[in-house]
C-alpha positions as a Markdown table, in Angstrom:
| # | Residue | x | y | z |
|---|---|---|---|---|
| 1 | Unk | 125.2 | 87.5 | 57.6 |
| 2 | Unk | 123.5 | 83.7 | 57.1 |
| 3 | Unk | 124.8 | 81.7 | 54.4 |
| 4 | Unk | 121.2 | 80.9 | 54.2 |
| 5 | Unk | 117.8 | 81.9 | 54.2 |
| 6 | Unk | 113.8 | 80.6 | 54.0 |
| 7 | Unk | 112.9 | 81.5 | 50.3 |
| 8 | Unk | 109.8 | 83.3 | 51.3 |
| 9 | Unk | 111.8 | 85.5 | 53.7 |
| 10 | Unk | 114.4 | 86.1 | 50.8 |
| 11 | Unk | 111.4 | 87.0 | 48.3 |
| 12 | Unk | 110.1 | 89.5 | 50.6 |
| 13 | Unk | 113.0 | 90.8 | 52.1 |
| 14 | Unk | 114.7 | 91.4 | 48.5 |
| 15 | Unk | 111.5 | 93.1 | 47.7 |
| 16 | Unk | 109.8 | 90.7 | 45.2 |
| 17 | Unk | 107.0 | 90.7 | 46.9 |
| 18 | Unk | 104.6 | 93.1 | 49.2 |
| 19 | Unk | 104.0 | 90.7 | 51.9 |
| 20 | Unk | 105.9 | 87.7 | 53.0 |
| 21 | Unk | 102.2 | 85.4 | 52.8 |
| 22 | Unk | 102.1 | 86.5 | 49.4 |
| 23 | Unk | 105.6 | 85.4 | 48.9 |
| 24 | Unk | 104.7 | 81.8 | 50.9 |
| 25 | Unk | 101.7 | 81.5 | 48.4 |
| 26 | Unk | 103.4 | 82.0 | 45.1 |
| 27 | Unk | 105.9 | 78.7 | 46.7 |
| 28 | Unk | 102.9 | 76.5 | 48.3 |
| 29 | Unk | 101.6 | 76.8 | 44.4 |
| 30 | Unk | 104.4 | 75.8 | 42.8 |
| 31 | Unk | 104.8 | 78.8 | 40.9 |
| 32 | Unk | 108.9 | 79.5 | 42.0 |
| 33 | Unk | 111.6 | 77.7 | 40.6 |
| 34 | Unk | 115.1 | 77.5 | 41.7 |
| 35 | Unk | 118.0 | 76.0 | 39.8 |
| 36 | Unk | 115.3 | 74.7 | 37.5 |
| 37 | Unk | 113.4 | 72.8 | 39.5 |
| 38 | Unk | 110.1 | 73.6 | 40.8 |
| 39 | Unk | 109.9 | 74.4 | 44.8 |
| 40 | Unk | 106.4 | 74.0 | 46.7 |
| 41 | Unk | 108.6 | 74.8 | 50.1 |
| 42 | Unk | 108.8 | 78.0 | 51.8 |
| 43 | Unk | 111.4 | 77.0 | 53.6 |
| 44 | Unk | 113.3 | 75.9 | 50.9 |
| 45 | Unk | 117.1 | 77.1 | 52.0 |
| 46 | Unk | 118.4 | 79.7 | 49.3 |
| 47 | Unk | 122.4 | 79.9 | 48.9 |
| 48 | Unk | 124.4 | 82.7 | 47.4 |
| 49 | Unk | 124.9 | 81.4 | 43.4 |
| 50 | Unk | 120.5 | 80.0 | 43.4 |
| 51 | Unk | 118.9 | 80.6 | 40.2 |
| 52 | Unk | 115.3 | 81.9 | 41.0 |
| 53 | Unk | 112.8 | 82.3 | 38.2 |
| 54 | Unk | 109.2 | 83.3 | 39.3 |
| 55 | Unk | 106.3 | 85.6 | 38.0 |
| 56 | Unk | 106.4 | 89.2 | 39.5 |
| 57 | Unk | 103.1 | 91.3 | 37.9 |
| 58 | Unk | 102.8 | 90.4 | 34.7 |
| 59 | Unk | 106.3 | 89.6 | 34.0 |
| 60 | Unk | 108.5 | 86.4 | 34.5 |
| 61 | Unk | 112.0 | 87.2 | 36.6 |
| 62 | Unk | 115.0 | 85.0 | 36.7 |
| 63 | Unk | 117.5 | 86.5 | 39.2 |
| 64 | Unk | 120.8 | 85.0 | 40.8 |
| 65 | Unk | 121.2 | 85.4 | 44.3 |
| 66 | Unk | 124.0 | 87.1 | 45.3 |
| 67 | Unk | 123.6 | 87.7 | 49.0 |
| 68 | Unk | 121.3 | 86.9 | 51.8 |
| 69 | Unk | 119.5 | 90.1 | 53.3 |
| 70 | Unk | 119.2 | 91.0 | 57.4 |
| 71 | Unk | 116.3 | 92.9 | 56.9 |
| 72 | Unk | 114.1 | 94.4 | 54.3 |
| 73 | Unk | 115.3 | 97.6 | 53.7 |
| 74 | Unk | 114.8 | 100.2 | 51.1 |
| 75 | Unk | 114.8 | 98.9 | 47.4 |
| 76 | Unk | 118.1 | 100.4 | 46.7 |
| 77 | Unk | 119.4 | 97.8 | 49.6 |
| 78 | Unk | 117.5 | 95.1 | 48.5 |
| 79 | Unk | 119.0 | 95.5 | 45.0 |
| 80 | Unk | 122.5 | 94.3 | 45.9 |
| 81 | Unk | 121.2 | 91.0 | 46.7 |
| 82 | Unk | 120.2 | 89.5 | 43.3 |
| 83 | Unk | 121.4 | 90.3 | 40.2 |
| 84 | Unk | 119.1 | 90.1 | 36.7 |
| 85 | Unk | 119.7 | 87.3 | 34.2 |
| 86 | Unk | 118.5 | 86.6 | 30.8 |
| 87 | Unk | 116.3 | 84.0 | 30.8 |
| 88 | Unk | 118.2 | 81.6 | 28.4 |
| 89 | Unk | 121.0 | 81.3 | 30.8 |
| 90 | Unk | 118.6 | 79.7 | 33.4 |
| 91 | Unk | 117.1 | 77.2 | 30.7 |
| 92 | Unk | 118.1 | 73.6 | 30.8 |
| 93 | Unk | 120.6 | 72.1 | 28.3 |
């Protein structure tokens, strides 16, 4: 397994989103943030640890990554790469 991967290949693979293009347009528009900061790269390199937060449907997620996928498998695969977090544990102090 890669000790990295393209955030719009993790986003899709992990099951976040239907189609990778959807996944590269929710980055182009700014709308992902990792660690904090605001990411406008699909290629942005995700690491095990990451802090994601990003809108899925009507929702906001924020998600650590916990493992990079090799392929986008069934959800109940997908699941063991990201675990939920509260959002107040991803808020700047």
């Amino acid at each position: 397994m890669s000790e990295t991967q393209r955030l719009d290949k993790w986003l899709w693979q992990a099951r976040f989103y239907k189609t990778r293009g959807l996944a590269q347009r929710m980055c182009a528009a700014g709308k992902i943030r990792i660690n904090s900061q605001r990411i406008r790269k699909t290629h942005y390199a995700l690491k095990a640890g990451d802090i994601l937060t990003f809108p899925q449907g009507s929702r906001i997620r924020v998600v650590r990554i916990l493992a990079m996928p090799e392929r986008r498998g069934p959800a109940t695969e997908a699941r063991l790469c990201y675990e939920d977090i509260d959002g107040t544990e991803a808020a700047p102090r």
